[in-house]
PQR file with spaces between the fields and no chain letter, atoms N, CA, C, O and H, PARSE charges and radii, in Angstrom:
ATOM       1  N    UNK     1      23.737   34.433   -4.562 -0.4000 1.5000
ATOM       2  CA   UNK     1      23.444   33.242   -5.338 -0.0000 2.0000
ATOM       3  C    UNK     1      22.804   32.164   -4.459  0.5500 1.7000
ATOM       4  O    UNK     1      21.935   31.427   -4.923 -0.5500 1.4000
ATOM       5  N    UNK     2      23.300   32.050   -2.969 -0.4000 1.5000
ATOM       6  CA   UNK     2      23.093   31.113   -1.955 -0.0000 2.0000
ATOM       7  C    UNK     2      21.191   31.396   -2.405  0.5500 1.7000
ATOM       8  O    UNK     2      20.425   30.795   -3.158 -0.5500 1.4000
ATOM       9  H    UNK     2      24.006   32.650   -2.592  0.4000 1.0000
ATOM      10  N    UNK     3      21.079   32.266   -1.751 -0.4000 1.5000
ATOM      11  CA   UNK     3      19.322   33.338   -1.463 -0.0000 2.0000
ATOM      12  C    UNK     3      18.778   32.627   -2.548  0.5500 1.7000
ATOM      13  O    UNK     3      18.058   31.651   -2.339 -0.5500 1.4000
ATOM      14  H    UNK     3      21.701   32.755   -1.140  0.4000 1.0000
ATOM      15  N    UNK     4      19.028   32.986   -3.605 -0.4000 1.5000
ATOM      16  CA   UNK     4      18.167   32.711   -5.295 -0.0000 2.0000
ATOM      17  C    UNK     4      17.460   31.031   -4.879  0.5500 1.7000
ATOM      18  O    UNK     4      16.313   30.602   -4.753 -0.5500 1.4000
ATOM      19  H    UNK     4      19.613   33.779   -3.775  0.4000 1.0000
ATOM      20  N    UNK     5      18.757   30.469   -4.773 -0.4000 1.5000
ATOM      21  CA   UNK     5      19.058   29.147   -4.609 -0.0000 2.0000
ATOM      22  C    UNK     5      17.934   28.564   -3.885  0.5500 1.7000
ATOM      23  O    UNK     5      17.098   27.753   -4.283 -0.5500 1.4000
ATOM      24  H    UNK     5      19.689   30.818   -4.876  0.4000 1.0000
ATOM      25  N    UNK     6      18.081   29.177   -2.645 -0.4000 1.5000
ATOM      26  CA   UNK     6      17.150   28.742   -1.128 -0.0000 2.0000
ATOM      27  C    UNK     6      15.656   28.819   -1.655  0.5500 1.7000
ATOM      28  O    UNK     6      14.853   27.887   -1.682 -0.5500 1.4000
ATOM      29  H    UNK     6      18.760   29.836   -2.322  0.4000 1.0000
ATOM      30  N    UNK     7      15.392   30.522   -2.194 -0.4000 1.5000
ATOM      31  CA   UNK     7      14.100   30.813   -2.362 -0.0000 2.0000
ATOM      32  C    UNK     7      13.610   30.090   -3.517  0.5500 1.7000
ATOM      33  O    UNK     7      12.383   30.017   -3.585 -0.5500 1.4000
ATOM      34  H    UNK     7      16.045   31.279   -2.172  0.4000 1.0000
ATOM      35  N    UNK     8      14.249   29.560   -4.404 -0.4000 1.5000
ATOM      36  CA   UNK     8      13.892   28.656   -5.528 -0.0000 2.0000
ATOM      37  C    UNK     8      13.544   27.295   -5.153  0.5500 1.7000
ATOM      38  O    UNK     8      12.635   26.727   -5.758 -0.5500 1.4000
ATOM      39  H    UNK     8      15.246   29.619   -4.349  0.4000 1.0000
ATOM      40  N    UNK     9      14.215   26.681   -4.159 -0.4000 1.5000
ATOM      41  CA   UNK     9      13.607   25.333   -3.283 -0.0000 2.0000
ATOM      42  C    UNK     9      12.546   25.598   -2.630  0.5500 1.7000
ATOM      43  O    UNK     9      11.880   24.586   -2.412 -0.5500 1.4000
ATOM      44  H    UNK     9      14.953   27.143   -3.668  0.4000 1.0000
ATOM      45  N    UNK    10      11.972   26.857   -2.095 -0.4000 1.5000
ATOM      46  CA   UNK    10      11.446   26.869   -0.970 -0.0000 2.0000
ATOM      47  C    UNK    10      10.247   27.218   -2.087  0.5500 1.7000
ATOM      48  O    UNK    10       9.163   26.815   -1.666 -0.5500 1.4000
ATOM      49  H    UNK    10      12.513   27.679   -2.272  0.4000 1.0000
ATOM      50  N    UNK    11      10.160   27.819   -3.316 -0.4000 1.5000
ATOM      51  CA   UNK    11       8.849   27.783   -3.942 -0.0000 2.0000
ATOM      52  C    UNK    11       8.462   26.833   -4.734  0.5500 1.7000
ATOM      53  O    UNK    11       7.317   26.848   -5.185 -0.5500 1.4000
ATOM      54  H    UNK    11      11.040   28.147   -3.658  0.4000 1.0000
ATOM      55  N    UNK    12       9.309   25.884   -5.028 -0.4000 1.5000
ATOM      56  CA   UNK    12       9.114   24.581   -5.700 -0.0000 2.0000
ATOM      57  C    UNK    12       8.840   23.932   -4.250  0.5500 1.7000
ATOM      58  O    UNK    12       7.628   24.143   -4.278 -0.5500 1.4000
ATOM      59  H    UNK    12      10.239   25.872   -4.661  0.4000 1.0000
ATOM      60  N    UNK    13       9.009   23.399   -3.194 -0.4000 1.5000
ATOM      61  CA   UNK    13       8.412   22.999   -2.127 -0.0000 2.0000
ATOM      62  C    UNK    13       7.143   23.376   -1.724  0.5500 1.7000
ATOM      63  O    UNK    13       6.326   22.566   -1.286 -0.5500 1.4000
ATOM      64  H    UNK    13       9.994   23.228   -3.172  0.4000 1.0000
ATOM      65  N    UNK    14       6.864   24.938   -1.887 -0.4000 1.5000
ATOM      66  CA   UNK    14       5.787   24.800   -1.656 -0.0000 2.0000
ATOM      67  C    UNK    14       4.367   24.973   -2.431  0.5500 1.7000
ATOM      68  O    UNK    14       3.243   25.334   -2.083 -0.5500 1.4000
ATOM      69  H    UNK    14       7.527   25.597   -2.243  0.4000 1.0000
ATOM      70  N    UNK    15       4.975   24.533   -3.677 -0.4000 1.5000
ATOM      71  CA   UNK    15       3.780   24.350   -4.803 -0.0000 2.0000
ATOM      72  C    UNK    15       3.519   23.399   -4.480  0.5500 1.7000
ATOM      73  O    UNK    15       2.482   23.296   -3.826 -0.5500 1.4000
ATOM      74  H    UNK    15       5.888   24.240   -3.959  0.4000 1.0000
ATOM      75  N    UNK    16       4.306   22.221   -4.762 -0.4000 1.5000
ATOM      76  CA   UNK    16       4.213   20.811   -4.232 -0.0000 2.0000
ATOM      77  C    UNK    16       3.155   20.407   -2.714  0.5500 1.7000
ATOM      78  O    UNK    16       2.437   19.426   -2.519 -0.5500 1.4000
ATOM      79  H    UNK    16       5.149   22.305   -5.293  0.4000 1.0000
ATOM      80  N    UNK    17       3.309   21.062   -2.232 -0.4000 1.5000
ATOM      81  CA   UNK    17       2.654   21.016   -0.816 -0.0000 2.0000
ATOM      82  C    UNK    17       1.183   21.813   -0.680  0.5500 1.7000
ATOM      83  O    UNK    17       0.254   21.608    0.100 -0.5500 1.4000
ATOM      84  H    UNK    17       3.891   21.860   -2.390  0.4000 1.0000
ATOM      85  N    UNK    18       1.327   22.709   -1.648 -0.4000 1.5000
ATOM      86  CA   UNK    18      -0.538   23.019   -1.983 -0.0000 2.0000
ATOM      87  C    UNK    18      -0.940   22.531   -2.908  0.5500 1.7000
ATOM      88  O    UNK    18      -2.110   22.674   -3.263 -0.5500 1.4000
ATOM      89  H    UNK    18       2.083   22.876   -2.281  0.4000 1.0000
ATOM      90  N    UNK    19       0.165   21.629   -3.718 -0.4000 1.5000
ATOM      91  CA   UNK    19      -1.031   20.673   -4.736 -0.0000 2.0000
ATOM      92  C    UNK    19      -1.526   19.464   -4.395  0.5500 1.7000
ATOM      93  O    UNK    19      -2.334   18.758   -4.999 -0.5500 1.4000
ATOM      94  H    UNK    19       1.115   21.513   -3.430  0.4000 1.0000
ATOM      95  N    UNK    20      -0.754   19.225   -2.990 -0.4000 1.5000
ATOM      96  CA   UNK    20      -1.075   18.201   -2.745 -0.0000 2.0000
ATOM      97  C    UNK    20      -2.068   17.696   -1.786  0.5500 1.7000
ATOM      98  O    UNK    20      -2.543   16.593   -1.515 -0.5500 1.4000
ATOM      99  H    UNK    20      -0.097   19.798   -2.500  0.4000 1.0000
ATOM     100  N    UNK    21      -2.254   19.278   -1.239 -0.4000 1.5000
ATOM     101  CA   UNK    21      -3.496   19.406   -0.261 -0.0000 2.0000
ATOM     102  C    UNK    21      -4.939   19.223   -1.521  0.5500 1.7000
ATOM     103  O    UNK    21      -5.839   18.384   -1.478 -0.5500 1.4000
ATOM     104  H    UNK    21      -1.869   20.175   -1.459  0.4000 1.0000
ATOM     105  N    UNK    22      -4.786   20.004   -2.259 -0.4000 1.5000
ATOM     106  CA   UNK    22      -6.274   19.619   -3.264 -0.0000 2.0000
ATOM     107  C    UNK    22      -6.222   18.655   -3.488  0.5500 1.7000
ATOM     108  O    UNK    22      -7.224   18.118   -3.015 -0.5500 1.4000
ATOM     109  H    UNK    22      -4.055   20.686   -2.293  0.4000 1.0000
ATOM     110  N    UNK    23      -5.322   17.627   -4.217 -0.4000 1.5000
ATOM     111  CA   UNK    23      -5.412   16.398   -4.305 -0.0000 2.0000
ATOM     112  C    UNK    23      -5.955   15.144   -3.308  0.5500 1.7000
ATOM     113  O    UNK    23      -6.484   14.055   -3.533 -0.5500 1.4000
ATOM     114  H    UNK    23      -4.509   18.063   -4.601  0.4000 1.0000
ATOM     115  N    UNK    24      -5.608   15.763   -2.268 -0.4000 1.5000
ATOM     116  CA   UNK    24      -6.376   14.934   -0.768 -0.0000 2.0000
ATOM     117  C    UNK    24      -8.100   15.364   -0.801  0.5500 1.7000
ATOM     118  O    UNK    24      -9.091   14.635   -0.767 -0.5500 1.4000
ATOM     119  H    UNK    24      -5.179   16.648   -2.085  0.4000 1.0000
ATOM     120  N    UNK    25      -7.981   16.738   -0.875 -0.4000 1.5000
ATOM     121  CA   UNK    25      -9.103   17.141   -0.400 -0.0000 2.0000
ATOM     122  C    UNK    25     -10.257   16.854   -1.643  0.5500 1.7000
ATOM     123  O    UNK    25     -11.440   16.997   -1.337 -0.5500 1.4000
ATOM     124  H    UNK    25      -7.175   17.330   -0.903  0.4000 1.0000
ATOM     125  N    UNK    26      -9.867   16.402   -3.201 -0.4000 1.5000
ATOM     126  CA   UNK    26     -10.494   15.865   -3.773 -0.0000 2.0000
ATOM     127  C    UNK    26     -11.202   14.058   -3.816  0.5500 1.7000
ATOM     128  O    UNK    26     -12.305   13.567   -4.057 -0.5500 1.4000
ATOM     129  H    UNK    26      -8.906   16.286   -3.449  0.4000 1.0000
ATOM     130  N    UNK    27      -9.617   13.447   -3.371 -0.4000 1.5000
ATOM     131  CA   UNK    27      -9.887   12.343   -2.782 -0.0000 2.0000
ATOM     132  C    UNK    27     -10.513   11.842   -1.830  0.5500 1.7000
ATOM     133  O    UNK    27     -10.931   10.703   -1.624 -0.5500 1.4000
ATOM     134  H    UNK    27      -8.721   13.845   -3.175  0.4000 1.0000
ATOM     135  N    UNK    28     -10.557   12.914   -1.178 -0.4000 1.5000
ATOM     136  CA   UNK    28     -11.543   13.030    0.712 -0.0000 2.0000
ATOM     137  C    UNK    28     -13.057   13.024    0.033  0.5500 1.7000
ATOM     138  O    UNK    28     -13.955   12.399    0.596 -0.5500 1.4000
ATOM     139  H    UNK    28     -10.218   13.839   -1.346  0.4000 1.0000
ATOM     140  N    UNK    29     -13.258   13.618   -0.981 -0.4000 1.5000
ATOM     141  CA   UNK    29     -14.564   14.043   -1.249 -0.0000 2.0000
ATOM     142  C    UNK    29     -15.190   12.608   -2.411  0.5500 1.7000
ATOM     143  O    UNK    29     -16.391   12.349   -2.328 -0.5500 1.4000
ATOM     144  H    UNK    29     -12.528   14.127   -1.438  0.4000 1.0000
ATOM     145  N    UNK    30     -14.561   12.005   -3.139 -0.4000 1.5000
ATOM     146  CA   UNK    30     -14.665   10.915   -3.994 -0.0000 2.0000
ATOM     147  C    UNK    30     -15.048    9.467   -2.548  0.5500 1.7000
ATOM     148  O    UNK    30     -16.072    8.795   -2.423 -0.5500 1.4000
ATOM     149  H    UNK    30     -13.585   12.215   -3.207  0.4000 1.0000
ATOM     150  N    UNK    31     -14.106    9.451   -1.922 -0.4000 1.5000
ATOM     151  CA   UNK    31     -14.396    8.583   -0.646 -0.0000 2.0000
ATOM     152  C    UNK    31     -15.829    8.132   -0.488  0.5500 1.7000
ATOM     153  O    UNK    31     -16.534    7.153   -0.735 -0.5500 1.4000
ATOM     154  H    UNK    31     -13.274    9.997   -2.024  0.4000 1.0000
ATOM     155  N    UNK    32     -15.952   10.033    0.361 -0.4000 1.5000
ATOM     156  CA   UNK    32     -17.104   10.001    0.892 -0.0000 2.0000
ATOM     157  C    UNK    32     -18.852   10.072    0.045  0.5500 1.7000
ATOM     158  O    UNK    32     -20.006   10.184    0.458 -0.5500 1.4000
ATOM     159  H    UNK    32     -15.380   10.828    0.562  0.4000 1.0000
ATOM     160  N    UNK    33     -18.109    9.915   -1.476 -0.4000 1.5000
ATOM     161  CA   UNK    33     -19.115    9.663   -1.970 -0.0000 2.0000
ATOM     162  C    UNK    33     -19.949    8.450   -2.144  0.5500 1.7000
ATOM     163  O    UNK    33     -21.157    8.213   -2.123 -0.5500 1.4000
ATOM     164  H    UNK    33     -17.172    9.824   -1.811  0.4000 1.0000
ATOM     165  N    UNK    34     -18.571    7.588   -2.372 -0.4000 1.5000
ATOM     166  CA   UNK    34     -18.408    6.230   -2.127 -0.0000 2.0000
ATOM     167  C    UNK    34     -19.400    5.644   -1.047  0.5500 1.7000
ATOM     168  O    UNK    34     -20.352    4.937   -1.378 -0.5500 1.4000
ATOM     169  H    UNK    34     -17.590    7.781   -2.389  0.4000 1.0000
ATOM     170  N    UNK    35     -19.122    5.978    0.263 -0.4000 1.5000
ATOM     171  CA   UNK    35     -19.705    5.795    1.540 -0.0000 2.0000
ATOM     172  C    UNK    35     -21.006    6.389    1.272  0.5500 1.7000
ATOM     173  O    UNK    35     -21.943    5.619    1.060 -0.5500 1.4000
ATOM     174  H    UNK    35     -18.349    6.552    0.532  0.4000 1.0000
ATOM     175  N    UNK    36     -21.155    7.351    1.255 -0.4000 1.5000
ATOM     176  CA   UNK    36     -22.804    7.196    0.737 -0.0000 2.0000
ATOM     177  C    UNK    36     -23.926    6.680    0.245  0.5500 1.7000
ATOM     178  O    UNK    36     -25.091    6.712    0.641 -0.5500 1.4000
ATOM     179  H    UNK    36     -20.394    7.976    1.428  0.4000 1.0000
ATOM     180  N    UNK    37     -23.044    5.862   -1.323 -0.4000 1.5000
ATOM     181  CA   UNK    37     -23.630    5.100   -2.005 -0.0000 2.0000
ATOM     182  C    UNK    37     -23.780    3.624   -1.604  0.5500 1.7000
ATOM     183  O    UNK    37     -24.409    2.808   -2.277 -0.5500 1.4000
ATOM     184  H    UNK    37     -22.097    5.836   -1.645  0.4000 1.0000
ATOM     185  N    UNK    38     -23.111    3.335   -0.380 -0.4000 1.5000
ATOM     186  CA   UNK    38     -23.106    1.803    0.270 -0.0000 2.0000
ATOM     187  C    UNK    38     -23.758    1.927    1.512  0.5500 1.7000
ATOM     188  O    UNK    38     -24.423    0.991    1.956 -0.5500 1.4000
ATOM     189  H    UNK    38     -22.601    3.999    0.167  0.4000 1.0000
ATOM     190  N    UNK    39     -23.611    3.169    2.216 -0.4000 1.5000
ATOM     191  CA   UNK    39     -24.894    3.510    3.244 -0.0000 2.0000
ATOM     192  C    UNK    39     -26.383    3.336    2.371  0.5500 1.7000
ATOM     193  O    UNK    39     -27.213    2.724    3.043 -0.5500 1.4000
ATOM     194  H    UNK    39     -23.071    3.930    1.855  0.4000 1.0000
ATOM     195  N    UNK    40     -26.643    3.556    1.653 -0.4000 1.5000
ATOM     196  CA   UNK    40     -28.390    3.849    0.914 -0.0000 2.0000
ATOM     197  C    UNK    40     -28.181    2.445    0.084  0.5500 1.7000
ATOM     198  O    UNK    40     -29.286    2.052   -0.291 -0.5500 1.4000
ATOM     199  H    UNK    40     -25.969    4.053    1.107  0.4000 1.0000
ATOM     200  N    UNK    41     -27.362    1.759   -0.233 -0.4000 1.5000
ATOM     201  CA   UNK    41     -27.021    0.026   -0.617 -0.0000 2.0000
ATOM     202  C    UNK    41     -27.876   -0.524    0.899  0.5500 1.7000
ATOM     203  O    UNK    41     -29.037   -0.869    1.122 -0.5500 1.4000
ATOM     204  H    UNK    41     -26.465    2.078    0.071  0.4000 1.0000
ATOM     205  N    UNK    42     -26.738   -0.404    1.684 -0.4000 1.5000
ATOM     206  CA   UNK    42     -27.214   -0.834    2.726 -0.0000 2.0000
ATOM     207  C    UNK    42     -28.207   -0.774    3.469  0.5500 1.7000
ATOM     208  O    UNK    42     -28.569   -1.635    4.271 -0.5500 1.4000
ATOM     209  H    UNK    42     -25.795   -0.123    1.503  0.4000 1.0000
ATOM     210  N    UNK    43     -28.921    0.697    3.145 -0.4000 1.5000
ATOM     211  CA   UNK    43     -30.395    0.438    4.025 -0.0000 2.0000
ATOM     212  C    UNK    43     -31.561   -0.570    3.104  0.5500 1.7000
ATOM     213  O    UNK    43     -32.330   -1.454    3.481 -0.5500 1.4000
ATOM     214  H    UNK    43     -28.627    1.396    2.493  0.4000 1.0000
ATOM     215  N    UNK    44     -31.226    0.139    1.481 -0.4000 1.5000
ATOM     216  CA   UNK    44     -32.153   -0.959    0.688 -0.0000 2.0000
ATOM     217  C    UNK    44     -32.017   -2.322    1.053  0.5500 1.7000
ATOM     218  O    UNK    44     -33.046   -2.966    0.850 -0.5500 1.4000
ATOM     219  H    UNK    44     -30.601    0.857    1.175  0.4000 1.0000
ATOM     220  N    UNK    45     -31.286   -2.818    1.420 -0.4000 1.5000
ATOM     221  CA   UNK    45     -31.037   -4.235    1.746 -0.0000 2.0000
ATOM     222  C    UNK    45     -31.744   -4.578    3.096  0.5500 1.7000
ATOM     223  O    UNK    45     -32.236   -5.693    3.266 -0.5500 1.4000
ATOM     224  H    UNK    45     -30.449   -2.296    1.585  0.4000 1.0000
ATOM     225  N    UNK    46     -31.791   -3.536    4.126 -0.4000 1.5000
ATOM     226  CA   UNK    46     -32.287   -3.602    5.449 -0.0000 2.0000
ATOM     227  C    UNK    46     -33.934   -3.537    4.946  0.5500 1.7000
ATOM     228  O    UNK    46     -34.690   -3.825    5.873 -0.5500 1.4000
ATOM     229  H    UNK    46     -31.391   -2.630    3.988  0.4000 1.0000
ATOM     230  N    UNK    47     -34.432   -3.304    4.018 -0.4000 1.5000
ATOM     231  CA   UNK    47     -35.730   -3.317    4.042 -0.0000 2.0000
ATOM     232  C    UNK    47     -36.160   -4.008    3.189  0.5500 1.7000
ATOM     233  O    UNK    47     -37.374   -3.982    2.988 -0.5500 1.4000
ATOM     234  H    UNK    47     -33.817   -3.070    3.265  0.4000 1.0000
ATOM     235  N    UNK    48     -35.430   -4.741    2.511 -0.4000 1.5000
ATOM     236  CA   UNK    48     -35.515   -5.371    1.578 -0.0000 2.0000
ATOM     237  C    UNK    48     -35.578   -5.977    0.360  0.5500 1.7000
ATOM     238  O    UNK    48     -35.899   -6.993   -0.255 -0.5500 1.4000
ATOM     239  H    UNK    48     -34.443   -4.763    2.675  0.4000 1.0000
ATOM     240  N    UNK    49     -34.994   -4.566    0.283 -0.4000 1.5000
ATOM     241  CA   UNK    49     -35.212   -4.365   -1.469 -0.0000 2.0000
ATOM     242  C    UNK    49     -33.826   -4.291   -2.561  0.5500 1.7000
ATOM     243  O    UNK    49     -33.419   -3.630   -3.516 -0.5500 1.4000
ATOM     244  H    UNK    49     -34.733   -3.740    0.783  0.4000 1.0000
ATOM     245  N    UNK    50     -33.406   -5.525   -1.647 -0.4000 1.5000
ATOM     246  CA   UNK    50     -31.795   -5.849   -1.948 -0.0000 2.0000
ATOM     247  C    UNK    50     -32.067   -6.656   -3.465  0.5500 1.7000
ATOM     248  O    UNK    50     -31.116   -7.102   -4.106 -0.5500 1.4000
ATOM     249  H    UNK    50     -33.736   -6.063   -0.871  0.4000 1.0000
């Protein structure tokens, strides 16, 4: 019963812990989209066409 027990935490732990890696790694990617769009802001502005 102990075993059941253990292995039942240990796969609810580690769903949790690979959903939470996509969730970063989606957020990582929204970021850096972000940053893109204020890099090419920012050069229009460097040339003038702010």
């Amino acid at each position: 019963m102990k075993r059941l027990i253990a292995l039942m935490l240990l796969a609810m732990f580690s769903m949790g812990t690979l959903t939470a890696c996509n969730t970063m790694a989606g957020a990582g990617e929204d970021i850096q989209e972000a940053g893109g769009a204020i890099e090419e802001q920012a050069r229009d502005c460097d040339v003038g066409e702010c």
